[in-house]
KOLSE-622205 format. One line per 3 residues: number of its first residue (from 0); their letters; for each residue y negated, x, z negated of N, C-alpha, C. Coordinates in pm, whole numbers, plus 50000, padded with zeros to 5 digits. Last residue first. Layout:
<atoms>
NUM = A = Y/X/Z/Y/X/Z/Y/X/Z | ...
</atoms>
This chain:
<atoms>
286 = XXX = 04183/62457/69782/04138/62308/69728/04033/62286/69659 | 04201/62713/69830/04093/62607/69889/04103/62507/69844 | 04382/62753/69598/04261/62830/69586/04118/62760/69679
283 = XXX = 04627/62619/69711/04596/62574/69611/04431/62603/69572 | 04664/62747/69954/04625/62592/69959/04588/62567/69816 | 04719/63036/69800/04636/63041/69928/04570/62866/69956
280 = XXX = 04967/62918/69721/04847/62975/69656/04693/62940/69709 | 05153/62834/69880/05102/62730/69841/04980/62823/69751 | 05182/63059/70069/05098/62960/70118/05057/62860/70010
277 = XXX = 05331/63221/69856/05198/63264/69917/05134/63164/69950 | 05543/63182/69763/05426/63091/69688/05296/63148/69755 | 05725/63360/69805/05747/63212/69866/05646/63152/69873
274 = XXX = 05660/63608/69773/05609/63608/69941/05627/63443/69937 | 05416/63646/69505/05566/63621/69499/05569/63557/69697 | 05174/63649/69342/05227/63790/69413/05364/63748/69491
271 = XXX = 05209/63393/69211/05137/63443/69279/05063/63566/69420 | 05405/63435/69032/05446/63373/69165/05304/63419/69270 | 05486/63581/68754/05397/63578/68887/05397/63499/69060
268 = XXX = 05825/63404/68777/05703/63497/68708/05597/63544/68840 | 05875/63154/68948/05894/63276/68927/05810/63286/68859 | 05786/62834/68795/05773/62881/68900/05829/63043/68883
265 = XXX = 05776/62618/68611/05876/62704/68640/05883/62715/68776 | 05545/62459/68564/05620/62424/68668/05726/62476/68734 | 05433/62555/68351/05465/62466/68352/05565/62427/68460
262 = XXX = 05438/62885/68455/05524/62812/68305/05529/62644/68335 | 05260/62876/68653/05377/62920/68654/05498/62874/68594 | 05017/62725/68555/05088/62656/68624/05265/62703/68639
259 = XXX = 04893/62952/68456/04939/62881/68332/05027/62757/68409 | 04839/63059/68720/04895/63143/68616/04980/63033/68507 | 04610/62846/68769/04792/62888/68851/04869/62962/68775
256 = XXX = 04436/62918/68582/04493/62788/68583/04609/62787/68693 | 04371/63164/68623/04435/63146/68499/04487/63013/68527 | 04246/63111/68921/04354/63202/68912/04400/63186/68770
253 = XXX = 04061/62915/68873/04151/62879/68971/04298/62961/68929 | 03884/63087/68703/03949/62978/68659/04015/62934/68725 | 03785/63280/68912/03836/63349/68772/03942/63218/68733
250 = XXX = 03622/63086/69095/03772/63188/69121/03864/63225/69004 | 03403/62980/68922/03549/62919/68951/03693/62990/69014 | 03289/63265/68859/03365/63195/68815/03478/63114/68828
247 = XXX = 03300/63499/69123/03224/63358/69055/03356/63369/68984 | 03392/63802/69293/03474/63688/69211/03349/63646/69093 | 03149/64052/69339/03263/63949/69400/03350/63817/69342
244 = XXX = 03033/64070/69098/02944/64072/69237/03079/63990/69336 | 03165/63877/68814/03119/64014/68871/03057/63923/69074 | 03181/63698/68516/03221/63722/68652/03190/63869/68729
241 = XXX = 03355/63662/68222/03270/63773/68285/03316/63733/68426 | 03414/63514/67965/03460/63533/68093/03355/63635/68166 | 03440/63502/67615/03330/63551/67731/03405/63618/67854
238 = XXX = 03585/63252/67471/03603/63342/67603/03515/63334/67640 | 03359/63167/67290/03525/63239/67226/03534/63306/67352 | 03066/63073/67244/03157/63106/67287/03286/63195/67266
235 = XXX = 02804/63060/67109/02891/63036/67015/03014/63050/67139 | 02603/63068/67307/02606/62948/67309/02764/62916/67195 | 02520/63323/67229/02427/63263/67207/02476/63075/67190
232 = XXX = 02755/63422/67339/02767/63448/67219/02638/63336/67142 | 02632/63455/67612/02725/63363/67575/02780/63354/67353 | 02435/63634/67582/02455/63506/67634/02568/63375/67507
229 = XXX = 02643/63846/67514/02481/63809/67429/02438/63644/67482 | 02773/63870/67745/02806/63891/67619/02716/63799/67502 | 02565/63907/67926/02643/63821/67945/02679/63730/67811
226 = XXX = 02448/64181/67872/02392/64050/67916/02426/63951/67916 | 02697/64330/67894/02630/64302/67772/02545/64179/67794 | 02723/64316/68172/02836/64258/68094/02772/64210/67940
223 = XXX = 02470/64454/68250/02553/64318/68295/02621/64256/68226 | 02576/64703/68148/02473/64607/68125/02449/64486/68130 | 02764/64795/68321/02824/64742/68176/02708/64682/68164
220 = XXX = 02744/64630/68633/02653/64720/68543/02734/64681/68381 | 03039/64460/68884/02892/64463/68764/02845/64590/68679 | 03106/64525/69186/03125/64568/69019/02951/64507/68972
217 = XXX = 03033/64587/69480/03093/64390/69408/03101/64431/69277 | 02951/64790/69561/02859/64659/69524/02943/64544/69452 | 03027/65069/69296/03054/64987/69414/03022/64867/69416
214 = XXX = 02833/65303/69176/02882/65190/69147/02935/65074/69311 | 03003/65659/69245/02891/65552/69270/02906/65405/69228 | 03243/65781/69214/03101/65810/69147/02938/65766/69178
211 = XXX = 03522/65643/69012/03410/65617/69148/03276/65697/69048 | 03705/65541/68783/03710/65622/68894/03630/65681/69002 | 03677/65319/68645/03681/65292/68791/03727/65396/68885
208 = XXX = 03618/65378/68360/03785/65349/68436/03763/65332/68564 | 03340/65453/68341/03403/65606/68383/03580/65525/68435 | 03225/65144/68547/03237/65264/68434/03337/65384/68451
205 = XXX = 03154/64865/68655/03146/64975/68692/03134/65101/68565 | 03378/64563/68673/03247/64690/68593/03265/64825/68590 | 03492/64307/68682/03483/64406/68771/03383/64472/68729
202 = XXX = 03507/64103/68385/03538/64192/68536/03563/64240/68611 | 03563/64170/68052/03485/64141/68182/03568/64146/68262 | 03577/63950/67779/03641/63925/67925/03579/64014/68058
199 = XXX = 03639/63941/67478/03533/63944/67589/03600/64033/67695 | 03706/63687/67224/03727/63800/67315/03641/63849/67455 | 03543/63707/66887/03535/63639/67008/03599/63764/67129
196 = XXX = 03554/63586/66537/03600/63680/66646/03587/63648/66796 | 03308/63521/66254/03329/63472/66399/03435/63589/66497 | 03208/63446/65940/03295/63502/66046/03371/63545/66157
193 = XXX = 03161/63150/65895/03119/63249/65828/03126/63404/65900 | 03300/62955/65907/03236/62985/66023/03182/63123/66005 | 03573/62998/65671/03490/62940/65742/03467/62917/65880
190 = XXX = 03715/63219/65626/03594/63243/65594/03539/63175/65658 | 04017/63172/65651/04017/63262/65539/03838/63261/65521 | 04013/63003/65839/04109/62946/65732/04024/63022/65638
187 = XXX = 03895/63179/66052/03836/63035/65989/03917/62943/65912 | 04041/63407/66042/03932/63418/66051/03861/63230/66001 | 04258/63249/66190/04302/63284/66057/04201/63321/65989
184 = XXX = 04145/63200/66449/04184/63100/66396/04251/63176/66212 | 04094/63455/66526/03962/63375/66531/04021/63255/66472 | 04312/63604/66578/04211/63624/66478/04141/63552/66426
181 = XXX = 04451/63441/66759/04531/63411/66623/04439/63477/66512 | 04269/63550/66993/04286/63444/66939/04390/63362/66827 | 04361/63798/66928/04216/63782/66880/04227/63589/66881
178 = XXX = 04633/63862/67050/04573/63895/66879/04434/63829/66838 | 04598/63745/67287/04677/63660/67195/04613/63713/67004 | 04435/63994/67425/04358/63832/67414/04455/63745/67288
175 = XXX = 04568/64213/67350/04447/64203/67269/04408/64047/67277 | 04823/64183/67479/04858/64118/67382/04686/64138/67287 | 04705/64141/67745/04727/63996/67746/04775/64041/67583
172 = XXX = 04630/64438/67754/04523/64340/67768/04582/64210/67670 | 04880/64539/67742/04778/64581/67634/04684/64448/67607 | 05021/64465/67970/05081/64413/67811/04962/64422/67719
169 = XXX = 04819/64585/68157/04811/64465/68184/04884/64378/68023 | 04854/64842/68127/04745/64808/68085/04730/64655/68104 | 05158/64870/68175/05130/64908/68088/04978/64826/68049
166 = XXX = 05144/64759/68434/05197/64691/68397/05172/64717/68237 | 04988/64800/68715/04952/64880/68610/04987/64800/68472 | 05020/64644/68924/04996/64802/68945/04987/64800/68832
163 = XXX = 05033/64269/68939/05079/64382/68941/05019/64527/68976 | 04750/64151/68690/04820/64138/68887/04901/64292/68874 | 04755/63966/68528/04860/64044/68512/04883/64045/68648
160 = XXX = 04579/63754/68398/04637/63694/68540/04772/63787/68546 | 04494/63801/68186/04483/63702/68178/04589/63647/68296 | 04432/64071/68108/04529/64102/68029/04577/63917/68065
157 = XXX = 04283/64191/68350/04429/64195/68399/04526/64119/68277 | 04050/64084/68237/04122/63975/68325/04235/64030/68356 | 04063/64207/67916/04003/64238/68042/04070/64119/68122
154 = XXX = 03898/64249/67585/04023/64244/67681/04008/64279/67807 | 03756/64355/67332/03754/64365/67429/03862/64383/67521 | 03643/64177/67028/03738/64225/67107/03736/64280/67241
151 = XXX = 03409/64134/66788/03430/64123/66945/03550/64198/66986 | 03256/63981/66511/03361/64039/66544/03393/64033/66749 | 03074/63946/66268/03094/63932/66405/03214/64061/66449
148 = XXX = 02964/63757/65954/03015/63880/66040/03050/63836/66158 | 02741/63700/65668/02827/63638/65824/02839/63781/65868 | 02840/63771/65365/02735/63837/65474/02809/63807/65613
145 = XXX = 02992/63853/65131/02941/63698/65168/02870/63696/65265 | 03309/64001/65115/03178/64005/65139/03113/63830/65141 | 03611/63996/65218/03512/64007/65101/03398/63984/65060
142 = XXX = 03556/63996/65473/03583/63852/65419/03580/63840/65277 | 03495/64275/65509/03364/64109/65575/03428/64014/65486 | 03720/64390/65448/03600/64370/65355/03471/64322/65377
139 = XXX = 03856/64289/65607/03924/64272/65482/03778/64284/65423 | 03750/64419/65869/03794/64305/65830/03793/64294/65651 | 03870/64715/65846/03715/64692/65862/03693/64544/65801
136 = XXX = 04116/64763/65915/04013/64874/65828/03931/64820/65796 | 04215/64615/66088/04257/64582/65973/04186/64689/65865 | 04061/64578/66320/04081/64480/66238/04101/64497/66075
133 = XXX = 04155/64837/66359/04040/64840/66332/03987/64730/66297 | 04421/64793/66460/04391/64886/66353/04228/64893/66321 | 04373/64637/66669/04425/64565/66537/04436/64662/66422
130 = XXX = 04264/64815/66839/04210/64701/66800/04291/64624/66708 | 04488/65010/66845/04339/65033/66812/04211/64916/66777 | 04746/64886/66964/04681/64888/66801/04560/64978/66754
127 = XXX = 04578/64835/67261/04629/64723/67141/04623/64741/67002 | 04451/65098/67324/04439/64957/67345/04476/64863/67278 | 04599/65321/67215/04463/65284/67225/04418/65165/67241
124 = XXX = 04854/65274/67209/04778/65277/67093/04673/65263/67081 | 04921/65216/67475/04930/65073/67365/04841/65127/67242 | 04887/65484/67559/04839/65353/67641/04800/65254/67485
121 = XXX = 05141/65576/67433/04987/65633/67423/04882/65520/67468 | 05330/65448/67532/05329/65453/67370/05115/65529/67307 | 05352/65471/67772/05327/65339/67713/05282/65335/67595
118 = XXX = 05398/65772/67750/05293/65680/67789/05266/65553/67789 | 05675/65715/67617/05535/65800/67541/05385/65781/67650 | 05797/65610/67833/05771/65555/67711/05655/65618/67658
115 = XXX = 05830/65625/68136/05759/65717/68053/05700/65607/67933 | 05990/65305/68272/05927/65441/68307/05845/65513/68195 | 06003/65059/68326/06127/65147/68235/06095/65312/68266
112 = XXX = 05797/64933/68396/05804/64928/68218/05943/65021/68206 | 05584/65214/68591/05676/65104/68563/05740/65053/68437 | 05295/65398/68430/05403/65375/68534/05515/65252/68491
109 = XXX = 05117/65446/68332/05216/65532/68278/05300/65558/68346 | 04780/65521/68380/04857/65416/68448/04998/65502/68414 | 04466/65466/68223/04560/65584/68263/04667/65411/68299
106 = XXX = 04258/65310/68058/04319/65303/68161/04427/65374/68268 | 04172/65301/67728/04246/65341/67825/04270/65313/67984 | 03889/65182/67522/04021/65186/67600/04044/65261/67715
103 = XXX = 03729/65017/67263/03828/65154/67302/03934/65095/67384 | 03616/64859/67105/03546/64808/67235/03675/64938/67358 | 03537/64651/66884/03666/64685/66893/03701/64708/67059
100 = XXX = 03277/64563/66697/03320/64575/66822/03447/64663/66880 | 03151/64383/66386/03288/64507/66442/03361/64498/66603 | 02890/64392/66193/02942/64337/66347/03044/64453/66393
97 = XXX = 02881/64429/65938/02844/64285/66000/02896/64263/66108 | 02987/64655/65670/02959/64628/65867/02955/64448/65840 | 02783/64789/65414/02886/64707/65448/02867/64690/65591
94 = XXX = 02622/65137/65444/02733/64986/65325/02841/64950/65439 | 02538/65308/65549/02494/65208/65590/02555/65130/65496 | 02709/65566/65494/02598/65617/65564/02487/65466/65540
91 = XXX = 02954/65522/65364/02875/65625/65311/02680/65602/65367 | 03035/65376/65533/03017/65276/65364/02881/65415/65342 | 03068/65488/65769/03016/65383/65723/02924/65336/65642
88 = XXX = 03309/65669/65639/03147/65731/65707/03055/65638/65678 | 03528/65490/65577/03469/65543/65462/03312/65620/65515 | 03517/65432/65824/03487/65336/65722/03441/65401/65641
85 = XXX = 03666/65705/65929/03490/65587/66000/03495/65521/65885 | 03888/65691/65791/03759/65833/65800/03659/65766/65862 | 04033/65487/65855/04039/65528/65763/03853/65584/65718
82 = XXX = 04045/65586/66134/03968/65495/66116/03986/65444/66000 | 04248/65804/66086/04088/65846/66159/03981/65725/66116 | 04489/65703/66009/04358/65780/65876/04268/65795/65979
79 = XXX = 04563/65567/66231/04519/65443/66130/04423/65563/66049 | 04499/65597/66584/04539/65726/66460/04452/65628/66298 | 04405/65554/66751/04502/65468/66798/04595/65566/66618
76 = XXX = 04122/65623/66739/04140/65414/66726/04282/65453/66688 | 04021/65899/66654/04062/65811/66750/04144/65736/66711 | 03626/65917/66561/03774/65952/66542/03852/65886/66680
73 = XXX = 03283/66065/66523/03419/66112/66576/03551/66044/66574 | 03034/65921/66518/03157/65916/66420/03288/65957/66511 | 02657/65879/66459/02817/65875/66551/02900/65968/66481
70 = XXX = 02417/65651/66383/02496/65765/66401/02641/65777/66451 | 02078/65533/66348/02224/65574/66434/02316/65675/66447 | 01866/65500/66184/01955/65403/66212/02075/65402/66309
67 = XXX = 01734/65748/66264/01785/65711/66185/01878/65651/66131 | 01531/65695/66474/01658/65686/66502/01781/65771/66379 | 01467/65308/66460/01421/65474/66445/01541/65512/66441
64 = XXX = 01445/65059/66490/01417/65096/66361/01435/65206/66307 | 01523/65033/66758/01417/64947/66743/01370/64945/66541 | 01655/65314/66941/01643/65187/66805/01532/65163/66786
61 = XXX = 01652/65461/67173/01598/65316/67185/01607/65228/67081 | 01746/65746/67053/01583/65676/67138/01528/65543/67144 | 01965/65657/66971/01900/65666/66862/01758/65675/66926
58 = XXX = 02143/65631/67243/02073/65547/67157/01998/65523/67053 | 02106/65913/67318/02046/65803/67407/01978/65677/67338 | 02300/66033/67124/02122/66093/67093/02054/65985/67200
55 = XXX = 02486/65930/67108/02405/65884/67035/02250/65929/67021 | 02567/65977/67347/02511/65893/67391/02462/65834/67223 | 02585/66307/67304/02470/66225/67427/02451/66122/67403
52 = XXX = 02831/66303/67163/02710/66336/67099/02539/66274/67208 | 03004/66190/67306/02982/66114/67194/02846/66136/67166 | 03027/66417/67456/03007/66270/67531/02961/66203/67426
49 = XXX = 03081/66618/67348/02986/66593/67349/02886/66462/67410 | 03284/66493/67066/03309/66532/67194/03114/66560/67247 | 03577/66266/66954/03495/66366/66922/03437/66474/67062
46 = XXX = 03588/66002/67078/03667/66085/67079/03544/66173/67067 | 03404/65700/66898/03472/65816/67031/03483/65888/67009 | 03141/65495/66758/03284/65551/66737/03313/65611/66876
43 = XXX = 02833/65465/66639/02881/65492/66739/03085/65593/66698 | 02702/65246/66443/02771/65315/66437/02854/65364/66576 | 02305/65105/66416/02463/65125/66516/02563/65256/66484
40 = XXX = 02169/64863/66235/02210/64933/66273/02350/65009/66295 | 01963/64678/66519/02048/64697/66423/02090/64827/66417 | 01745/64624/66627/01710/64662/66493/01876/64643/66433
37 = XXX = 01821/64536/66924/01783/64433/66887/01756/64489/66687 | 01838/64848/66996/01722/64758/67059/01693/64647/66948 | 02115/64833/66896/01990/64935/66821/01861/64883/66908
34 = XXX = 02246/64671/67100/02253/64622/66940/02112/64700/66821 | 02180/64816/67321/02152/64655/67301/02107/64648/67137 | 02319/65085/67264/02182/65075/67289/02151/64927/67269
31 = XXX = 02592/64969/67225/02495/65032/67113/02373/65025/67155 | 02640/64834/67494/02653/64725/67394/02551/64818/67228 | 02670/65042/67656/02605/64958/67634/02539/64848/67559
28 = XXX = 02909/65179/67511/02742/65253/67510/02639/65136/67517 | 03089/64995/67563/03033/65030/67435/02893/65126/67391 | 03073/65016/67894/03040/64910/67761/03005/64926/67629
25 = XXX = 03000/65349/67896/03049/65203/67980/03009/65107/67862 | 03049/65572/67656/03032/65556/67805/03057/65397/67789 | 03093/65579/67375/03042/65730/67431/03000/65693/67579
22 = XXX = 03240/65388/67207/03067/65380/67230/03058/65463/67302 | 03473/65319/67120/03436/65383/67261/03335/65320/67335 | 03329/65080/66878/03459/65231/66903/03453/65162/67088
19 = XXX = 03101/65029/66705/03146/65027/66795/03234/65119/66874 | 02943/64847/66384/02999/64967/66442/03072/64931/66626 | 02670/64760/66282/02725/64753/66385/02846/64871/66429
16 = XXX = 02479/64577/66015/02533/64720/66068/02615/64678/66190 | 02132/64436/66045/02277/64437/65963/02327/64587/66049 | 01848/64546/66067/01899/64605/65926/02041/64539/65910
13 = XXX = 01788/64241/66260/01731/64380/66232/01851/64436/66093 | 02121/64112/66378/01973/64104/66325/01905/64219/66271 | 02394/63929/66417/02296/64031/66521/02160/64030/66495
10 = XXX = 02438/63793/66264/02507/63932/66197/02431/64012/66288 | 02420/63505/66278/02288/63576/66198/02352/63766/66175 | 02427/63371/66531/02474/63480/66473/02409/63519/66431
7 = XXX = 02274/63172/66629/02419/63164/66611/02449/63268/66563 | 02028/63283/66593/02073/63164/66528/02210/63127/66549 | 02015/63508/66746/02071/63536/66573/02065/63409/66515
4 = XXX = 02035/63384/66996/02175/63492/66961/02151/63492/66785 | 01818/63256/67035/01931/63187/67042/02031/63294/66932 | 01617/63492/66994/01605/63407/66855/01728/63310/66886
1 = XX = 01660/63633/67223/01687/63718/67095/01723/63583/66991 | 01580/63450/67414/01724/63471/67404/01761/63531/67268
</atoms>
C-alpha cells in the first residue's frame, strides 16, 4: 500500500514535511502518527495546551526518522497572525510543506440560523475560514515551489446531506466541500497535477466531537478513517467518502443523490426531513 500511496503522491515520502492543524486528538492525531510512521516529517498544529503537548510526545515515538522529526505548534486556525506564526515555525524548523492537512474543527452547536451570531461567528472560524486561512498561508508557496504537494481538507457528510440539528456545523461543512472543490480545480490551472487538493469525508468516527466515553459500535476508529484516506488517495481520489460500522456506501450515495434530486425536481428544501416526502424517500432508499 505504502509504494501505491507515494506513486500517486510523491509528497507522502520519507523527509517531505507535513503539517496538520487539530493534530492534538481524533483524526489529526491520527493522520500525524500515520504520516511520521510513513518518515515524514510532522508538524503538529492545536490549541496550545497539554493535549497538544501528549500527542506530540505520542507521535515523535512512532517516527519512522526519530523523534526529531516532530514538532508541535501552538496556534488557532480561525486567528490569520497565529497561522502567520506556524509558517514562519515551519520554514524555521523543516523549509518548505509538501502536505497541508487542514484537519481543525468544531462541533459546539450555536443554535438556529437567527440565533447567537458570535457563535456562528466562532463556529465558522474554525471550520471554514480556518481552512481557507490555511490555504492561504501555506499554498502560495507549494505553487512556488517545484516539489509535488498535497493538500487535504476535512469536511464531513453533514456538510453533503445537511440533516437538520446543527445548522451552524452543517454551512461550515457544505461551504469546506465547495471551497476545496474550486481548490482542486484552480490548483490545476495554477500547477498542473503537480499539486493535488482532496476533500475527506468521514462518517461516523469516534472522537473527542462525539461526546461518548466509549467508542460506540457503528463509529469508525479515526484510524479507520486514516486507513481509508491513504487508500483512497492511493487510487488519486477527490471524494474520500468514508463509510462507517453502520451506513455502507451505497447508503451514503442514495442519500447525496436525493439531496441533489431536491434541486432538480424542485422539491422543498430538504425534503427528506419533510412529513410529504417521507414515503417517497423511504421507496426511493429500497429501490
Amino acid at each position: 500500500m505504502t509504494q501505491a500511496i507515494a506513486a500517486a503522491h510523491p509528497a507522502l515520502a520519507p523527509g517531505k514535511v507535513a503539517v496538520i492543524t487539530g493534530a492534538a486528538s481524533g483524526i489529526g492525531l491520527a493522520a500525524a502518527r500515520r504520516f511520521a510512521g510513513l518518515g515524514l516529517r510532522v508538524v503538529l498544529c492545536d490549541r496550545p495546551g497539554e493535549a497538544l503537548e501528549a500527542a506530540r510526545g505520542q507521535v515523535a515515538a512512532e517516527a519512522a526518522a526519530g523523534v526529531g522529526t516532530v514538532i508541535a505548534v501552538g496556534a488557532d486556525v480561525s486567528q490569520p497572525g497565529e497561522l502567520t506564526a506556524l509558517r514562519q515555525a515551519v520554514n524555521a524548523a523543516f523549509g518548505s510543506v509538501d502536505v497541508l492537512m487542514n484537519n481543525a474543527g468544531v462541533g459546539a452547536n450555536p443554535g438556529k440560523p437567527w440565533e447567537n451570531l458570535d457563535g456562528w461567528r466562532a463556529l465558522m472560524g474554525v471550520n471554514l475560514w480556518g481552512v481557507i486561512q490555511g490555504v492561504q498561508t501555506f499554498v502560495p508557496d507549494m505553487i512556488a515551489g517545484e516539489a509535488p504537494g498535497l493538500i487535504i481538507n476535512t469536511g464531513s457528510k453533514q456538510g453533503m446531506t445537511l440533516p437538520p440539528g446543527n445548522s451552524a456545523y452543517n454551512v461550515s461543512k457544505a461551504g469546506v466541500k465547495a471551497f476545496t472543490e474550486l481548490l482542486a480545480h484552480e490548483l490545476r490551472q495554477a500547477a498542473g497535477e503537480r499539486i493535488t487538493a482532496h476533500l475527506l469525508i468521514p462518517g461516523f468516527t469516534f472522537t473527542g466531537m462525539t461526546g461518548r466515553a466509549e467508542k460506540p459500535p457503528g463509529a469508525w476508529s479515526a484510524d479507520q478513517v486514516i486507513d481509508f484516506l491513504l487508500e483512497s488517495l492511493g487510487r488519486g481520489d477527490f471524494y474520500i467518502l468514508c463509510p462507517d460500522n453502520d451506513v455502507p456506501r451505497p447508503t451514503d450515495e442514495k442519500r447525496i443523490q436525493w439531496m441533489a434530486g431536491d434541486v432538480i425536481n424542485n422539491r422543498p428544501a430538504l425534503s427528506r426531513w419533510h412529513p410529504d416526502y417521507k414515503a417517497a424517500f423511504e421507496a426511493f432508499m429500497k429501490g
